[in-house]
N, C-alpha and C positions, 0 to 999 in steps of 0.2 A: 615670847614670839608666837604667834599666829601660827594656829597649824594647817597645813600644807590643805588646797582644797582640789577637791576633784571634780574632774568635769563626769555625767554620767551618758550613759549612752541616750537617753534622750534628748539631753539638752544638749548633746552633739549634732543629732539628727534633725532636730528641732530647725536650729540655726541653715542648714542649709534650705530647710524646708519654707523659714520664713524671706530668704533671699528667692526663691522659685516663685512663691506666691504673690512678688511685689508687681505692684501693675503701670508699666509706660505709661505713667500719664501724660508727661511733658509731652512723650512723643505723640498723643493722643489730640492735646492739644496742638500740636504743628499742623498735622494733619490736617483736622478740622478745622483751623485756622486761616487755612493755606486753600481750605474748598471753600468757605464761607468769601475769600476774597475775592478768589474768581467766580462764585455766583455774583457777586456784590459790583466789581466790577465789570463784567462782561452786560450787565442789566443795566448800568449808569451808561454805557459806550451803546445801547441799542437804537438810543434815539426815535425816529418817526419808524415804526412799525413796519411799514409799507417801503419804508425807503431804504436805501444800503450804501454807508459810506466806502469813499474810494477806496481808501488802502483794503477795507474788508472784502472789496467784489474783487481788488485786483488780487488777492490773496488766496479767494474761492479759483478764480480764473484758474493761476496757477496749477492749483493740486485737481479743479477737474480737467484740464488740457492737456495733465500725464498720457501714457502712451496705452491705450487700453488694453494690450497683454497686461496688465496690471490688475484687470478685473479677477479672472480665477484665483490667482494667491492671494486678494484682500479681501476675496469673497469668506471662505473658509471662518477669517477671523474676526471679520463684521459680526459672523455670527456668536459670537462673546458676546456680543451684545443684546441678546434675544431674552425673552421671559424665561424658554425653558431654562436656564443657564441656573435658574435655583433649583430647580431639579439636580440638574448636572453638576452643579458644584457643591449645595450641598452634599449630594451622594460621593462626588468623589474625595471630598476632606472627611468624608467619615470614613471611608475604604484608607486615605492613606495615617489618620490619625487614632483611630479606635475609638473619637472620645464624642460625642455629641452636640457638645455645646459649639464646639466651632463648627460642628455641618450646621446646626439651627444658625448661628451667626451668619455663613456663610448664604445660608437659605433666605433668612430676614432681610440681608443687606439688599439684595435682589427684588425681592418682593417688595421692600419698601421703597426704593426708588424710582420703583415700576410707577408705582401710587403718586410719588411726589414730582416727578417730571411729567405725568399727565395733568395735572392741578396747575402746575407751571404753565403749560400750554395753554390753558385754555386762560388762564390770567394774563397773559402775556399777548396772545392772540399777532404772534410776528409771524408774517408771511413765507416761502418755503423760496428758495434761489429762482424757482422755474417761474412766479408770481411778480417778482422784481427785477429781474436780470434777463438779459438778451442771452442768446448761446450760449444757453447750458446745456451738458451732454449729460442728460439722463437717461442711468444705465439701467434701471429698475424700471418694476412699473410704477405708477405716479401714486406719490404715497397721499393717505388721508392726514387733515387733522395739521395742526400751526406746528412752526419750526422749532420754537427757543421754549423749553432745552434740547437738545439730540436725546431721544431715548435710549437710542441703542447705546452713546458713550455715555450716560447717566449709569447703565446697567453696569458698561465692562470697567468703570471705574468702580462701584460701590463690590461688586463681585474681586475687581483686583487689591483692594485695599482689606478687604476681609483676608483674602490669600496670604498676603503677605506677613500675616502674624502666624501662619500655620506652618509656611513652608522653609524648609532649611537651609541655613546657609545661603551661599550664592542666589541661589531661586527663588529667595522671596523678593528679589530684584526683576526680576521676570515678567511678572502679569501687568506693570505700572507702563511699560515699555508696549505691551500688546495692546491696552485699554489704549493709548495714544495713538495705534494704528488703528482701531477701530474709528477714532475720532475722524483719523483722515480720512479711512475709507471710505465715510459718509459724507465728505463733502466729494470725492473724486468721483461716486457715483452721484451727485449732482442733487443729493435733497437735502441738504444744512449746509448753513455758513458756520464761516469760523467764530462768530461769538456764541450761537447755539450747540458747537464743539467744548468751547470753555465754560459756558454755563453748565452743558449737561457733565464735565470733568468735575464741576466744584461742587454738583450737588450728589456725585457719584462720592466724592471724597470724604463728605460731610456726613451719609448715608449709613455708606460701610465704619467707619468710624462710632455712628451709633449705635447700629445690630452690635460689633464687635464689644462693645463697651455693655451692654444693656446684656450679653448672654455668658460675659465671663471669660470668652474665648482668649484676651488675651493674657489668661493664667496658667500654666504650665501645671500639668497633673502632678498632685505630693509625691516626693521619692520614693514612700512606701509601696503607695499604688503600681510606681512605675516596675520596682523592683517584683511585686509581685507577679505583674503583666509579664515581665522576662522570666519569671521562675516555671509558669504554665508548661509552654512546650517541654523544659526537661522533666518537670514532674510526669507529665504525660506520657514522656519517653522511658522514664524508669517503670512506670505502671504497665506500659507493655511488653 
């Protein structure tokens, strides 16, 4: 008979450490999958540049003919959608994670959508709602520079999909839901339509999905590491 084997503390440790370090790709690929669509389709539905089909003006109609006390609370969250926001986000997933590689993920998604929704634009060269459409209520001042993608929801997506492998639990549900108010709130202050909404979603989607992949973030620090991290403060507290 075979004698009896043992496991040892490594190769116990080991094992959970190679389940930590295993990386969502399926979900990697949905993701990206799921923004390359809605770039892909919102660009086949663009049609004559200059022109705007019905359901798409009646659709803009709607969300800019809301009730303008709307402006102050979609104000705030529009701005998710700004450049500094790799500033801002990077630094605040470094403040809530310890770890770097997801503030630089967090950083890159931003700065890189920056880049590829203005290359967009100027390929694209599709006109702004105020350009093609009667009565539109524009809340801002008159922006520069072509419609398709929406920069600003190119940003709060590629910034919300970076979040989302960082944050816990419940919450990583959160920023996907506010990236889609920023969409709206860019057509209700009257400078994007709704496929330059879905364009700048699927290239936000496609963005953060490559920072996140290209810097690691979504691997979960080894257990030993983690355990060391928790061990600091009591050490610290016994030494004083």
């Amino acid at each position: 008979m075979a004698p009896p084997t043992t496991t040892s503390g490594a190769s116990r440790s080991a094992q959970p450490a190679g389940r930590a370090a295993a990386r969502p790709w399926a979900r990697h690929a949905a993701v990206a999958g799921s923004g390359l669509t809605l770039l892909a389709v919102s660009w086949l539905l663009l049609g004559d540049r200059s022109t705007v089909a019905g359901w798409e003006g009646d659709v803009f109609g709607a969300v800019n003919a809301l009730p303008d006390v709307l402006r102050w609370p979609l104000w705030p969250i529009m701005l998710l959608g700004t450049l500094p926001m790799y500033v801002v986000g990077g630094a605040g997933v470094y403040a809530l994670t310890k770890r770097a590689r997801p503030a630089l993920a967090t950083a890159s998604a931003v700065l890189l959508v920056w880049i590829v929704a203005r290359i967009l634009k100027v390929v694209v060269e599709r006109d702004r709602p105020m350009d093609v459409l009667d009565d539109v209520t524009l809340r801002q001042s008159n922006p520069d520079g072509y419609g398709y993608v929406s920069g600003h929801t190119s940003v709060a997506f590629a910034l919300a999909t970076a979040l989302t492998m960082v944050l816990p639990g419940r919450w990583r549900w959160v920023p996907l839901p506010l990236a889609a108010l920023v969409g709206l709130a860019r057509m209700f202050f009257g400078v994007h339509l709704p496929l330059d909404v879905v364009g700048g979603a699927g290239v936000g989607l496609v963005c953060g999905t490559v920072a996140v992949v290209a810097f690691g973030a979504d691997t979960a620090p080894p257990p030993d590491a983690v355990a060391a991290s928790e061990r600091e403060p009591a050490d610290q507290a016994g030494d004083a």
